[in-house]
C-alpha positions as CSV (number, residue, x, y, z in Angstrom):
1,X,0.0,0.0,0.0
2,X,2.9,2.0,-0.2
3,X,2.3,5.4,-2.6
4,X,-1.2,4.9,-2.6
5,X,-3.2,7.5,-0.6
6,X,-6.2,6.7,1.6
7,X,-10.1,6.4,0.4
8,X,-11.6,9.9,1.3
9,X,-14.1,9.7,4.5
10,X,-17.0,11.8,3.7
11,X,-18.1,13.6,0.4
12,X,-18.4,17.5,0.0
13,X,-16.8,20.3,2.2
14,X,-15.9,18.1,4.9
15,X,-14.0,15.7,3.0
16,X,-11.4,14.0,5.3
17,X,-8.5,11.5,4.3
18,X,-8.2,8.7,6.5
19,X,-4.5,8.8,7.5
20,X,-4.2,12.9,7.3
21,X,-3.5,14.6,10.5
22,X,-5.3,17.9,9.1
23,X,-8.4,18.5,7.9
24,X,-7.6,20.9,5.5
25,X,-7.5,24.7,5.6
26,X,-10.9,25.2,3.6
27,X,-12.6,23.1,6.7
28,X,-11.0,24.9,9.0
29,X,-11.8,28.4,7.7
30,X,-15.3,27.6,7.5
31,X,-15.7,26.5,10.9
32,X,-14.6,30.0,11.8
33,X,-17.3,31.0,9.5
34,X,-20.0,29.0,11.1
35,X,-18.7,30.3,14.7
36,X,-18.9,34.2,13.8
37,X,-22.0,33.2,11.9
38,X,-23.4,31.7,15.1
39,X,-22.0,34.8,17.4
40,X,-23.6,36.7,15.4
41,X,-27.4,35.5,15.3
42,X,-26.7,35.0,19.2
43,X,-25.9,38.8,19.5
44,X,-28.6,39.9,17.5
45,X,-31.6,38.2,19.3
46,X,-29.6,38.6,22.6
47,X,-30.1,42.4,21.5
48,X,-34.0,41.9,20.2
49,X,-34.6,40.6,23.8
50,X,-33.3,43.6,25.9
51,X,-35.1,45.9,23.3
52,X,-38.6,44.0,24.4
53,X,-37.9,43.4,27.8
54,X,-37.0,47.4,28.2
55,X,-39.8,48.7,26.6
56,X,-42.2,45.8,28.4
57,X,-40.5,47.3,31.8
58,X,-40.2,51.0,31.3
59,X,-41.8,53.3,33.8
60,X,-42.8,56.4,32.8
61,X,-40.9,59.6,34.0
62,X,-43.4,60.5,37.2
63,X,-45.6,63.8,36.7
64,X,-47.3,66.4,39.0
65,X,-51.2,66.7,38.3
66,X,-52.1,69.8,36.5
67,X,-54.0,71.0,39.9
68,X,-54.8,69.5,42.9
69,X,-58.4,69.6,44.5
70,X,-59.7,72.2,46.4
71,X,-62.4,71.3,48.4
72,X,-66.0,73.6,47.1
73,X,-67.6,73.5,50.6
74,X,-66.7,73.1,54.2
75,X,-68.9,72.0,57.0
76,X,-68.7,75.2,59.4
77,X,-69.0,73.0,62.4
78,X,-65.7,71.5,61.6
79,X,-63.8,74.3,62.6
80,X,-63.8,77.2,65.2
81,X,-66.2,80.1,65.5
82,X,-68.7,78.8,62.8
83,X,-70.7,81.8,63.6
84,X,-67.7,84.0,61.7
85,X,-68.6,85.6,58.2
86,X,-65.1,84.3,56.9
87,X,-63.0,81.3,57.5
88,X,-59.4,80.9,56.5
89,X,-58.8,77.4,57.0
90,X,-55.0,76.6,56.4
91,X,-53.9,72.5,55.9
92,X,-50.6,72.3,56.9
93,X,-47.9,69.4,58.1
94,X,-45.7,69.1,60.4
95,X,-43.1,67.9,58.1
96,X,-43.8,70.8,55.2
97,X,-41.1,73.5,54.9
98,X,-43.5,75.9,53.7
99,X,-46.7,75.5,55.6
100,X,-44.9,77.5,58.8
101,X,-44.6,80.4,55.6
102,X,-47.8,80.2,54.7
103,X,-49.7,79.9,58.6
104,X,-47.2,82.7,59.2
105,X,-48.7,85.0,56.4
106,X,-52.4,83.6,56.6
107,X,-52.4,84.1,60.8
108,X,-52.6,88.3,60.0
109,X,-56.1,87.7,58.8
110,X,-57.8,86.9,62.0
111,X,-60.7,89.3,63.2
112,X,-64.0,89.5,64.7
113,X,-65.3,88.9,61.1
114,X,-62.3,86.4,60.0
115,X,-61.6,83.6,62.0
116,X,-58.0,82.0,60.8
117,X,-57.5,78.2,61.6
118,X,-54.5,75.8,61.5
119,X,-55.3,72.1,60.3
120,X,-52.1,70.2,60.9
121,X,-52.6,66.8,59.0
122,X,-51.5,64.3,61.9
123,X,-53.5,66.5,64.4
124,X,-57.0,66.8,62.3
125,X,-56.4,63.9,60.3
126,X,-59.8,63.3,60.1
127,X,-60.8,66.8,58.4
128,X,-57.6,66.3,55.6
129,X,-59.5,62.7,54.9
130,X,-63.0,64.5,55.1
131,X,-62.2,67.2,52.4
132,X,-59.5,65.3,50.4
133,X,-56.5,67.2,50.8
134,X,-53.8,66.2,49.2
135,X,-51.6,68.9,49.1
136,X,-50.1,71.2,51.7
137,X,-50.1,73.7,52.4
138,X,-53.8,74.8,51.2
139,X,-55.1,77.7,52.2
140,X,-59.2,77.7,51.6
141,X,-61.2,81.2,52.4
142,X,-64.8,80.4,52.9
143,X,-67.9,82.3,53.3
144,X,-70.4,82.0,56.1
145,X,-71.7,79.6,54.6
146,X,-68.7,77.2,54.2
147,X,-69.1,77.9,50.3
148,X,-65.2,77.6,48.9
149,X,-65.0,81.6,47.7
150,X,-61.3,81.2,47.3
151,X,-58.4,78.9,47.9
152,X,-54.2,78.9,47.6
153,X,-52.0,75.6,46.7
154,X,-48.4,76.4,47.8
155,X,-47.4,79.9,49.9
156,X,-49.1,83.0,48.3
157,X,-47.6,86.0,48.8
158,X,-49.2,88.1,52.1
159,X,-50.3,91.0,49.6
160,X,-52.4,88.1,47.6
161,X,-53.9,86.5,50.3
162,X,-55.2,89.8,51.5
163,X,-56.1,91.0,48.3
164,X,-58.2,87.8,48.0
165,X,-60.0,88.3,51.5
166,X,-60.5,92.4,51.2
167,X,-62.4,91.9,47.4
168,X,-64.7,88.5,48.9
169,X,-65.6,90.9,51.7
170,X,-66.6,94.0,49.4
């Protein structure tokens, strides 16, 4: 059998001949092929997934309302003096920064016709569940009648919240 090569194992691109030690550089090359090739498709639907799963997962950014509710009447007998032609009822926490601001400004208003009342939510819890309030601090001017006539989200300035009292009264 000397000078006679092998029989060739296999037909086509992976043609081996029995006895050889390499398979040839054109197997060899395409096996790279087939591996990049492979990487490749692996990489692609690796990225198709995280595309999917982020948009299936995103959060949107958070947002403020446009306005928070005011409430349009107040029971009278909820607060002091309900006899008084005005009420300035100010909603306020203990953990606001501004709701001292605003108390501070609103506190000027009281008179024998204005009566000017502090509603700290952990103390009259009950009152910021009754009316809804969900935002402090909230000043709410109402008439005798506990008929919402005006009403301040966030610190007005002192010359507004007088303003706002001196026209209802006129």
């Amino acid at each position: 059998m000397l000078g006679r090569s092998s029989p060739p194992i296999g037909q086509g691109f992976f043609t081996i001949h029995a006895g050889s030690s390499q398979a040839g550089p054109y197997c060899e090359t395409h096996g790279v092929v087939v591996q990049a090739l492979i990487a490749v498709v692996v990489a692609a639907a690796a990225a198709v997934i995280a595309v999917v799963i982020t948009r299936r997962t995103r959060v949107d950014a958070p947002t403020q309302p446009d306005s928070y509710a005011v409430p349009v009447m107040l029971d009278r007998d909820d607060f002091d003096r309900p006899d008084a032609p005005w009420l300035v009822a100010v909603f306020s926490s203990s953990t606001c920064l501004s709701c001292q601001d605003a108390w501070d400004k609103a506190r000027h208003l009281e008179s024998g016709e204005v009566v000017v009342q502090e509603l700290e939510a952990v103390e009259h819890k009950d009152l910021h569940e009754k009316y809804a309030i969900d935002a402090v601090p909230m000043i709410v001017v109402a008439d005798d009648e506990g008929v919402t006539r005006a009403s301040f989200v966030g610190v007005p300035s002192a010359a507004d919240l007088w303003a706002a009292l001196a026209e209802l009264r006129t």
